[in-house]
Structures are given as structure tokens and as C-alpha cells.
N, C-alpha and C positions, 0 to 999 in steps of 0.2 A: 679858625681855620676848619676845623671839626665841623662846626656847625652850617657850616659855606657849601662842606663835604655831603651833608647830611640833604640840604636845603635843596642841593644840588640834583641828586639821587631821589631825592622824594618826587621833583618836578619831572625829571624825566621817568619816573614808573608810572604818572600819574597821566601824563602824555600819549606813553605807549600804551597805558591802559582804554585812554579813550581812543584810541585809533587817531591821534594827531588831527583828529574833527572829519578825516576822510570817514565815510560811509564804510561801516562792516560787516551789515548783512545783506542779501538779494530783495530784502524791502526796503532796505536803507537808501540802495542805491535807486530802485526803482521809484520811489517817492521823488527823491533829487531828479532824475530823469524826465519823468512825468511832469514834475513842475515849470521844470527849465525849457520845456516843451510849449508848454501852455504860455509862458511868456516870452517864446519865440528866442529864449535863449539857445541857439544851435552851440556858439562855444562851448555853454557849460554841460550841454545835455554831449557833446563829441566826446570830452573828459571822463563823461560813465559809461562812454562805449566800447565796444569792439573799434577795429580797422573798417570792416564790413558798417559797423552801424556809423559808424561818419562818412563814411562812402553816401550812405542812404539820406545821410541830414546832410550832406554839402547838395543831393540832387535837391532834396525838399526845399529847404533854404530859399533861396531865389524866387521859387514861385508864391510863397508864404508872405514872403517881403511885398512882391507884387501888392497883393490883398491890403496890404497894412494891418493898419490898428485894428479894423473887422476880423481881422484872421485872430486877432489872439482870443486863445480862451478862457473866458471867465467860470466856466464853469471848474468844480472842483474831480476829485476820484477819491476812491477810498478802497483801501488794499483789503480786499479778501481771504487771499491765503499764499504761504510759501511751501513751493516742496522745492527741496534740495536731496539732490542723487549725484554724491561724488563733488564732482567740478561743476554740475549743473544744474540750475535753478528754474525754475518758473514760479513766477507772481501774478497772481489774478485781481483783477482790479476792475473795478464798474467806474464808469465816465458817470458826471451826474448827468440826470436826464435821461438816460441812458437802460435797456432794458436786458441787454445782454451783458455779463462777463467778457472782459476781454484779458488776453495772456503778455507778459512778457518775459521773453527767455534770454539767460546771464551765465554767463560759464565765468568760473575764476582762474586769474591769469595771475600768477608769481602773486598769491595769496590776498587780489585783490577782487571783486566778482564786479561784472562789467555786463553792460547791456549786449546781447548777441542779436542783432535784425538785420536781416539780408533782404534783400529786393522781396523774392518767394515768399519770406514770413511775412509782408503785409498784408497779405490776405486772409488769415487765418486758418485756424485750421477746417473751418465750415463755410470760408468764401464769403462770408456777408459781411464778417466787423473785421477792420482794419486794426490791426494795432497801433501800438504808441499813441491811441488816443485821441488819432487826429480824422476818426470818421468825423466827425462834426466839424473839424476844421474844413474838411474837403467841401461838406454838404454847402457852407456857407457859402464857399469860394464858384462855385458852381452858381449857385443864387447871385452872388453878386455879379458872374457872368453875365448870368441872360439877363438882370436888372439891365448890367452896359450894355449888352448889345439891342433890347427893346430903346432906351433912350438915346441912340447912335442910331436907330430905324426911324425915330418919330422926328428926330430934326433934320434928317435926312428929305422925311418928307414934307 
């Protein structure tokens, strides 16, 4: 019975210790985010957000899906650096390919820290690089645009 008590207590310190496999730091989660992004997971990338930043992935969503398999992206990222002040976070990360830094900012909510992106922050703070990653996503979608509408002009005529 002792030992049941014992086994018992170990498993749950050992649980709580690892954070029950949820993300614990503003890279942890921005890593998860980032990924979930790149493989067009909106669900799991909503789960490391704010209200605001699933607001932002339920507009994206739709148009991404359009694009299909082209939109996902293969390329990788690689985390830079975290500062945390208080409740908030920013993580800097490089898209591969990629020549600029770009930011993601997280504020923590009942001691969990969550992606924070509102419409406003996708332009960054210099207006060129998008966050979450998805300048390249965009650029693609764009390309694949005018590919369809050049081959919608040429059997047209």
C-alpha cells in the first residue's frame, strides 16, 4: 500500500515537473507555434495562442487551404533569442532562407505563455517581414496567383 503511495507521488512530481508535456517557456511555445504553422496546423498552432491570435489564424486559414500542399512550408526556423519582462515575451527567430530576423510576441496567461498576434503585428515592427513566418508563405501564394491567372489568359485565348 506504502509503496502504491510512494509510486504514486513520484509519478505525479515527475508530471508536474515536466509541465505535463504542455510548452513552459516563450521558446517552447514559439517552436510548437511555428511548426504547427508550417504544417498548416491552424488547430494546434490556435491552442498556443491568444483570443487575438486565433482570430488571425481562423482569417488565414481559409486562404492557405486554398493554395494547398504549395502553401506548406518546408523550410525550417531557428530560435535566436528570448527576452521576457514580467508577463511578456518576445522570441526572435530566422525563417531558413531567410535574411532578416523576425519577432514573436507571448504574454502569459494563468501561468501559461501564449502566442500574442493581432492583425497590426503582422507587419512588423519595420513593415517588410511579416511575422509567424508566413512571409514566404505569402510570396508563394502570390506566384502561384499569377502562374493561374497567366494559364486562365493563354486558353482563354
Amino acid at each position: 500500500m506504502k509503496t502504491r503511495l510512494v509510486l504514486s507521488l513520484a509519478v505525479a512530481a515527475l508530471i508536474a515537473a515536466c509541465g505535463g508535456g504542455a510548452a513552459s517557456t516563450p521558446t517552447q511555445v514559439a517552436e510548437q507555434y511555428l511548426t504547427a504553422l508550417n504544417k498548416q496546423d491552424f488547430d494546434a498552432a490556435k491552442k498556443l495562442g491568444t483570443e487575438k491570435t486565433g482570430q488571425m489564424l481562423d482569417m488565414m486559414a481559409p486562404m492557405m487551404k486554398m493554395m494547398g500542399e504549395a502553401a506548406k512550408a518546408e523550410a525550417g526556423f531557428k530560435i535566436l533569442n528570448e527576452a521576457i519582462d514580467g508577463e511578456k515575451a518576445t522570441v526572435t527567430y530566422r525563417s531558413e532562407g531567410k535574411d532578416a530576423d523576425e519577432t514573436l510576441n507571448l504574454i502569459q496567461k494563468d501561468g501559461k505563455w501564449l502566442v500574442d498576434m493581432a492583425k497590426e503585428d503582422s507587419a512588423g515592427d519595420t513593415g517588410a517581414d511579416m511575422d509567424m513566418g508566413l512571409d514566404s508563405l505569402m510570396e508563394e501564394g502570390s506566384e502561384m496567383i499569377e502562374e493561374g491567372t497567366e494559364v486562365l489568359e493563354e486558353a482563354a485565348h
